[in-house]
N, C-alpha and C positions, 0 to 999 in steps of 0.2 A: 504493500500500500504506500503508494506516493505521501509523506509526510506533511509535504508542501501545502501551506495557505496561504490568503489573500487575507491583506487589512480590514478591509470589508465583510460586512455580512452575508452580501451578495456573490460574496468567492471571487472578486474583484478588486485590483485596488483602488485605494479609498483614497481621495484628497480632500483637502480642507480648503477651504480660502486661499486663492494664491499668495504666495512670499518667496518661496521656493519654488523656482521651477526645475526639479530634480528628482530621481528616483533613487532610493535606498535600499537595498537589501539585509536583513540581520536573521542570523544564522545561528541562532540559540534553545538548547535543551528547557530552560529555567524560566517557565511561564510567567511571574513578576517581571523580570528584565524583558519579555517580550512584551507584555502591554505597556509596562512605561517608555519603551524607548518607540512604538507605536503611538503611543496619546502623545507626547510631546512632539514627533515629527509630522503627522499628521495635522497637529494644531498647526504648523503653520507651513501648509499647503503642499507637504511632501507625499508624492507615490511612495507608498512600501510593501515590498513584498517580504514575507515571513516564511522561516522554513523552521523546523522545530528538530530534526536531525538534518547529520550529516552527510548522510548516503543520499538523501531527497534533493540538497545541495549539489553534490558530487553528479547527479546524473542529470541534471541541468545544465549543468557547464560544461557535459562533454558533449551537450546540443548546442553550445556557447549561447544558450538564451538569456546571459544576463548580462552580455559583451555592452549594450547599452546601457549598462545602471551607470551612476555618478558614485557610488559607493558601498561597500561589504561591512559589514559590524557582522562580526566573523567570533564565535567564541571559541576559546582554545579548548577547554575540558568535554566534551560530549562523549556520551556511552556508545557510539556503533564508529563513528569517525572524527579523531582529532580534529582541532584546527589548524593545527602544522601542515598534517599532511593534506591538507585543502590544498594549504597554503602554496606547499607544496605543485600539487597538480594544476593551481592556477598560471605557475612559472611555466609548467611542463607544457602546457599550451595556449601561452602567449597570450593570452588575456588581459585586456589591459584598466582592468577594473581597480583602484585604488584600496587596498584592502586594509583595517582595521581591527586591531583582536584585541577582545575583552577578555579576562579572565577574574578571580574571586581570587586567586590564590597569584602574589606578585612573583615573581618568578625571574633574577635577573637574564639566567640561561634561555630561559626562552624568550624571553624578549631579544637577546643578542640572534637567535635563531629565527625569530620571526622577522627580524632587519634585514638579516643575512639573504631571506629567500625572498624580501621585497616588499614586507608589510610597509604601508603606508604610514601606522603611528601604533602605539600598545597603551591601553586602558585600563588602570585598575578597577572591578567593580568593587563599591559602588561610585558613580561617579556623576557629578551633577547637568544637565543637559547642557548646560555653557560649554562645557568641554568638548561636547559633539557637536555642537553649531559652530564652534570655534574651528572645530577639525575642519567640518562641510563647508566652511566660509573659504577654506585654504583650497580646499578638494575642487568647487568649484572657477574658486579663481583662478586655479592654474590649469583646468582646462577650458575658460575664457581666453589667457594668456596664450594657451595653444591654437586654438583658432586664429585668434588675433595673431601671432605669428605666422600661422601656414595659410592664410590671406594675406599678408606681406608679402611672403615669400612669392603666391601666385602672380602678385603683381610686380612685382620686380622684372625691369625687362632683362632681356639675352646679356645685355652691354655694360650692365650695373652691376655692382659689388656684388654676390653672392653673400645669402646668411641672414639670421633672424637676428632682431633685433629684440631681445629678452630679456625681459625686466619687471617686478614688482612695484619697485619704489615708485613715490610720486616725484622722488626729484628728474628722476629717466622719462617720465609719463610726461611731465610737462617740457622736456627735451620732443620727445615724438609727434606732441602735439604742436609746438611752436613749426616743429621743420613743415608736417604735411600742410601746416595754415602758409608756411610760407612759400610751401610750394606753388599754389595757384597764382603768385604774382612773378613777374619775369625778372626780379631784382635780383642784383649778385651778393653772395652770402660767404660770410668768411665762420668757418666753425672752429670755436679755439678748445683746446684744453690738453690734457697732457699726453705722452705718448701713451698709445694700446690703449686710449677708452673709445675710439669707434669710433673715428670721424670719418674714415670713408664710409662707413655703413650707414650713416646718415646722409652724407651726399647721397647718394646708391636714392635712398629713401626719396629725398626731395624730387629726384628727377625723377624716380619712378612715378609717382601721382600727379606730374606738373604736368601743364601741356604740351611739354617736350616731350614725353613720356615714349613716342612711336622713334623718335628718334635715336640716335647714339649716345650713350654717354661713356666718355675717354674721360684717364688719368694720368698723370703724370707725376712723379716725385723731383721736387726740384732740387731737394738735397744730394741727390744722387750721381750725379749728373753736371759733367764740368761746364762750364760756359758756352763752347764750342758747340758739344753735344747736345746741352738742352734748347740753344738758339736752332740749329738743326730738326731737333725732334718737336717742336713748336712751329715756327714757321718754314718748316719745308727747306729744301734747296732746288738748285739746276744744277745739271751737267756739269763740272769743269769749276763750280763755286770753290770749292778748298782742295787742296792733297786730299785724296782718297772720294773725290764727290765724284765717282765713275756713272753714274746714273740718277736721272732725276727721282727724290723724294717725296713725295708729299707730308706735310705736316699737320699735328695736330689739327690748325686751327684749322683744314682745311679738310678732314676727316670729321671734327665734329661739328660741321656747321647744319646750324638749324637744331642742334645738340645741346647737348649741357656736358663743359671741360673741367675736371676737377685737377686742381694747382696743389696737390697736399707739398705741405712746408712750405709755402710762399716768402715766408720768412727768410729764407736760406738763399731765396733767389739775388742775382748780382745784381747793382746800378746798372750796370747796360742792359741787361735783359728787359730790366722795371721798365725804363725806359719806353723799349718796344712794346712791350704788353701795355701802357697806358695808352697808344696808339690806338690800339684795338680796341680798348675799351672808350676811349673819347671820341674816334671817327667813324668804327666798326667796318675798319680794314687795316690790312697789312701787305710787305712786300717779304718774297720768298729770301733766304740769301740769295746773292746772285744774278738776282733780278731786279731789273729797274721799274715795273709799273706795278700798281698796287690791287690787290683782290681782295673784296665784299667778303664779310660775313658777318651772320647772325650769331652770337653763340651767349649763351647763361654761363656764365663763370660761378663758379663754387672753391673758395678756398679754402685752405685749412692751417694750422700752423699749432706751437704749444712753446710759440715766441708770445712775446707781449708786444706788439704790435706799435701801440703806443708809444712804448715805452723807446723802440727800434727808430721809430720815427723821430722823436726825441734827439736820438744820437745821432739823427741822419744817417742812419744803415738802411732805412726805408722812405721810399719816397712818399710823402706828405698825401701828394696827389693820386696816386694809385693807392695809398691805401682809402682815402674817401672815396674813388670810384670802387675797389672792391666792397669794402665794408659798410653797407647799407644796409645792411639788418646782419648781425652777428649772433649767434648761439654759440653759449658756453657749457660741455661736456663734463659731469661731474666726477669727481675721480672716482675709484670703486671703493675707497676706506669713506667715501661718503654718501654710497648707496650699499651697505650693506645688507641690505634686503635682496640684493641681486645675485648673491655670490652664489648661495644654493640653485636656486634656478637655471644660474649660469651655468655652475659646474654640472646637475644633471643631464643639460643640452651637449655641452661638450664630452660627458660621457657617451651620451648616447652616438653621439655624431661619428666620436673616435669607434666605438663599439662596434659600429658596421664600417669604418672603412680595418680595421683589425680584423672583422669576421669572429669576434668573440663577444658574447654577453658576457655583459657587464647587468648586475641587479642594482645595487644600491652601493652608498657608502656607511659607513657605520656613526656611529653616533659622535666617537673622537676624531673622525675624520671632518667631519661638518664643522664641531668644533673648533678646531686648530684652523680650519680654512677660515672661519669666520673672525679669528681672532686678530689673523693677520693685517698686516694695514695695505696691501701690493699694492708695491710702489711702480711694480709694470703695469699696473691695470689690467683688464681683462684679458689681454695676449699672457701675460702672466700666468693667469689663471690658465689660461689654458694648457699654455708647455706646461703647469706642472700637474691638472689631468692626464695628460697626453704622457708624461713620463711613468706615474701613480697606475697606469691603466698597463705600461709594461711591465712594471716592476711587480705588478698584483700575481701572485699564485692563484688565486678564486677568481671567484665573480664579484666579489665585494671590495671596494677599495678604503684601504684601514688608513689610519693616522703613519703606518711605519712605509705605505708607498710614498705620502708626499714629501716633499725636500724637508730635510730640519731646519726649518727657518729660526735665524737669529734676528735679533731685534736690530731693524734698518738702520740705518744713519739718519741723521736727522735729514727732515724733506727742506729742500731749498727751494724757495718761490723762484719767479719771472725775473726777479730785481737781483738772484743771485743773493739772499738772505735767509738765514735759516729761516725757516717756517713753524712758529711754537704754537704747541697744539694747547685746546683750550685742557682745562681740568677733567671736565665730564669724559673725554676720549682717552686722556691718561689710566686715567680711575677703571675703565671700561676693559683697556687692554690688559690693566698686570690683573685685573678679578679674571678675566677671563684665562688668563696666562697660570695662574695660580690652579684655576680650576679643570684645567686641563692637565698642570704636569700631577696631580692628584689622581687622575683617571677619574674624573668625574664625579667624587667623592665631594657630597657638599660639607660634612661636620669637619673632615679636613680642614678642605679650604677657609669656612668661617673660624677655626681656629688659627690657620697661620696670617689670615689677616685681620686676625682678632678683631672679629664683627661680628654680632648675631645671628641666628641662622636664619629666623625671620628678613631681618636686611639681606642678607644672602639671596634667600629664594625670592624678593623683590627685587634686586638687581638684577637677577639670571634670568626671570620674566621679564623685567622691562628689555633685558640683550637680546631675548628670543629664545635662550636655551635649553628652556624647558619643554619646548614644543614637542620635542619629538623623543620623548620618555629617555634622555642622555644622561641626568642626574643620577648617583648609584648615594643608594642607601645604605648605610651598612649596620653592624649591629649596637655601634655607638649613634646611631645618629635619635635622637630622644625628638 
C-alpha cells in the first residue's frame, strides 16, 4: 500500500492564500511533526505533499515525480527506510531537489554525512517554523537567482563575455541594475573597481540588453599591449605602414562599428594613443596607420580600469578630455570582502562549472570549508575565488570539498587604496575576521571560541548569526558547551 498522502482532505494538495508560491515535500514517520509542519506551510499558501514512510518516498522518485518541488523536509530516523539512504538515492539520480533533514536525536556524524551527500541544511526537532521559512526564503531565492542567471546567460550575445553574473547581495543587485538601466541609452560608461570583481562581465551585460545588442561586441586590454601594437590592433593598418605591416589589417574600430568596444585598463593606455581615441570619440572617425583619409564610425565605448581616474588626470597621466568624453555615467564594482553574501553562491557556481568541465561530481562543500572561504577578505576578488575552487576541486579525494583542499590562507597585507595609502579597515570588519578566524581554527567549536575571546556564548551565537554562520548547522556543540 502506497503510504503516500495529500494535504488535503480531498487527496489533493491543499493551498492556502497565496505568499508562497512553492511546493514542499516532508517525509516523516511522526504524525505531530507532520501536521505542524503542514498547518504552518499551508497557512501561508504552500503546496504540500506528505508521505509518512520511506519506501512511499523512494518509489516516487524513481518516477522522479517530485523533480518539480522547491523543497524535501526529509527525516532521518524512519522504521522501513532511512533518510540517509534517501538521501542517498536522490544523488544517485541527479535530482535536483534541495533536501532538508530533520531529526529528534542531534547527531554530529550525521549531519557531516548528510552534507557530504548534499543535504541542503540539518534541523534539530523540535524546531520553531522561523527556521523553515528562513531555510524556504534561501531555497527559493536561489532558484530565483538561477533563472535570473540562465536568462542572462540566454541573452548574452555570441560576441560578449561568456558567464553568469551571481550574486545575493544588494550591493551587486544595484551594480546589475544600474548597468541594464544604462544600457538602453547610447552613453559611454567607464566601470571602475579593482582587479577580478567582473568588469568585463558587466560590459558583456550592458551591451547585451542595449540596442547594440544584434551587433559585435570587441575587447581589448590596453595594459597589455605596447604602443605600437595596440595603435595597430585599434585602428587598423595598410600595407607597407611599419616593418612587418606585410598585409593590410583591419582594426578594432573598424570590426566593431555599429558595436559596443570594450577598452578594459584605459588607465594604462599612453598620451599618444589618448590622443587618437578622443578623435573618435569627439568626430566619430579615425584614420588607419598609414593612411591619409579618415573613416566613419558608430561605436558605444565601455571602459574599464581599477586606476582612479581622477586622480590620473590630476597628475596628467590622463587626459582631462577623454576622460569627460569616456566617463558619463560610471559604475563602481564592489570588492568581494564587501559582498560577502556572494562568496557561497559564487563558489557553488564555480564548483559546478569546474565539475563538468573535470567530468567529476562535485556534491557540496562542508561546513569548515564555507567557513574559512567566508572569512577570508580576497584581495583577488572573485578570479581569486575561483583558482582556488578550481585548485580545492583537484586536490579533493571525494566529492566534497573540505577546508584542507583550499590554500592556507594567511592574513593579507594591509589593502592599499587608488592614492597608494594603506586602507584601515573600520572596527566592525576587524572584530568580524579574528571571531571568525578564532572560530574556525576551533573546528567550529563555539564554548571554545567564547572562551578564548573571552565573550559570552550568548554574544557569540549573536555575532555568528549576525556573520551568517549558523545557517547551515557548522556550529559543533560539545559536551562542555552549557
Amino acid at each position: 500500500m502506497d503510504n503516500s498522502v495529500a494535504a488535503g482532505a480531498n487527496g489533493k494538495p491543499q493551498r492556502a492564500p497565496e505568499k508562497y508560491d512553492a511546493r514542499v515535500v516532508i517525509c516523516d514517520d511522526e504524525v505531530e511533526i507532520v501536521r505542524y509542519l503542514n498547518k504552518i506551510l499551508t497557512a501561508q499558501g504552500l503546496e504540500v505533499e506528505i508521505f509518512t514512510s520511506g519506501e512511499a518516498l523512494l518509489r516516487t522518485l524513481e518516477h522522479r515525480a517530485l523533480e518539480e518541488s522547491d523543497l524535501l523536509l526529509l527525516d532521518v530516523k524512519m522504521p522501513d527506510v532511512d533518510g540517509i539512504e534517501i538521501l542517498r538515492r536522490i544523488r544517485e539520480l541527479k535530482l535536483e531537489i534541495p533536501v532538508v533533514m530533520m531529526t529528534a536525536f542531534a547527531s554530529i556524524n550525521s549531519a557531516i554525512e548528510a552534507m557530504k551527500l548534499g543535504a541542503y541544511d540539518y534541523v534539530t526537532k523540535p524546531f520553531p517554523k522561523e527556521k523553515i521559512f528562513g531555510i524556504l526564503d534561501k531555497v527559493l531565492e536561489r532558484k530565483e537567482l538561477l533563472k535570473e542567471n540562465s536568462a542572462l546567460k540566454d541573452e548574452l550575445g555570441k560576441s560578449a563575455p561568456s558567464g553568469y553574473l551571481v550574486y545575493t547581495s544588494d550591493a551587486f543587485r544595484k551594480v546589475h541594475e544600474m548597468a541594464v538601466q544604462v544600457a538602453q541609452s547610447d552613453a559611454n560608461v567607464v566601470i571602475l573597481g579593482e582587479s577580478g570583481t567582473g568588469k568585463e562581465l558587466i560590459a558583456g551585460l550592458i551591451h547585451s540588453v542595449s540596442p547594440r545588442k544584434e551587433q559585435r561586441f570587441l575587447s581589448i586590454n590596453c595594459a597589455t599591449l605596447s604602443d605600437t601594437l595596440l595603435e595597430s590592433q585599434l585602428f587598423g593598418h595598410v600595407r607597407g605602414a611599419f616593418t612587418g605591416a606585410v598585409t593590410h589589417q583591419k582594426g578594432l574600430l573598424e570590426e566593431a562599428n555599429n558595436g559596443t568596444l570594450f577598452l578594459d585598463e584605459v588607465g594604462d593606455m599612453s598620451p599618444a594613443i589618448q590622443a587618437k581615441l578622443l578623435r573618435v570619440l569627439q568626430e566619430g572617425d579615425y584614420i588607419p596607420v598609414g593612411e591619409t583619409k579618415a573613416r566613419s564610425v558608430d561605436i558605444r565605448f565601455l571602459a574599464a580600469t581599477n586606476k582612479d581616474l581622477e586622480e590620473e588626470v590630476r597628475q596628467k597621466r590622463f587626459r582631462e578630455d577623454l576622460f569627460f568624453r569616456l566617463n558619463v555615467i560610471s559604475i563602481h564594482l564592489p570588492p568581494l570582502r564587501e559582498r560577502a553574501e556572494d562568496i557561497e553562491p559564487l563558489a557553488r557556481y564555480f564548483l559546478h562549472r569546474i565539475s563538468q568541465r573535470m567530468k567529476k561530481e562535485f556534491v557540496n562543500f562542508t561546513p569548515e570549508a564555507l567557513l574559512l572561504m567566508q572569512s577570508y577578505s580576497w584581495p583577488g576578488n572573485i578570479r581569486e575565488l575561483e583558482n582556488a575552487i578550481e585548485r580545492a576541486a583537484i586536490l579533493a579525494r571525494g566529492t566534497v570539498i573540505s577546508a584542507e583542499n583550499l590554500p592556507v590562507w594567511k592574513s593579507p597585507p594591509p589593502a592599499i587604496d587608488q592614492r597608494g595609502e594603506e586602507q584601515l579597515l573600520p572596527l566592525d570588519v576587524v572584530e568580524r575576521e579574528h571571531i571568525l578566524h578564532v572560530f574556525q581554527k576551533t573546528g567550529c567549536n563555539k564554548s571554545r571560541t567564547a572562551k578564548i575571546l573571552n565573550i559570552a556564548r550568548r554574544t557569540l551565537d549573536r555575532k555568528l548569526e549576525e556573520y551568517g554562520m549558523l545557517d547551515r548547522g557548522s556550529a559543533v556543540d560539545t559536551e562542555d558547551d552549557a
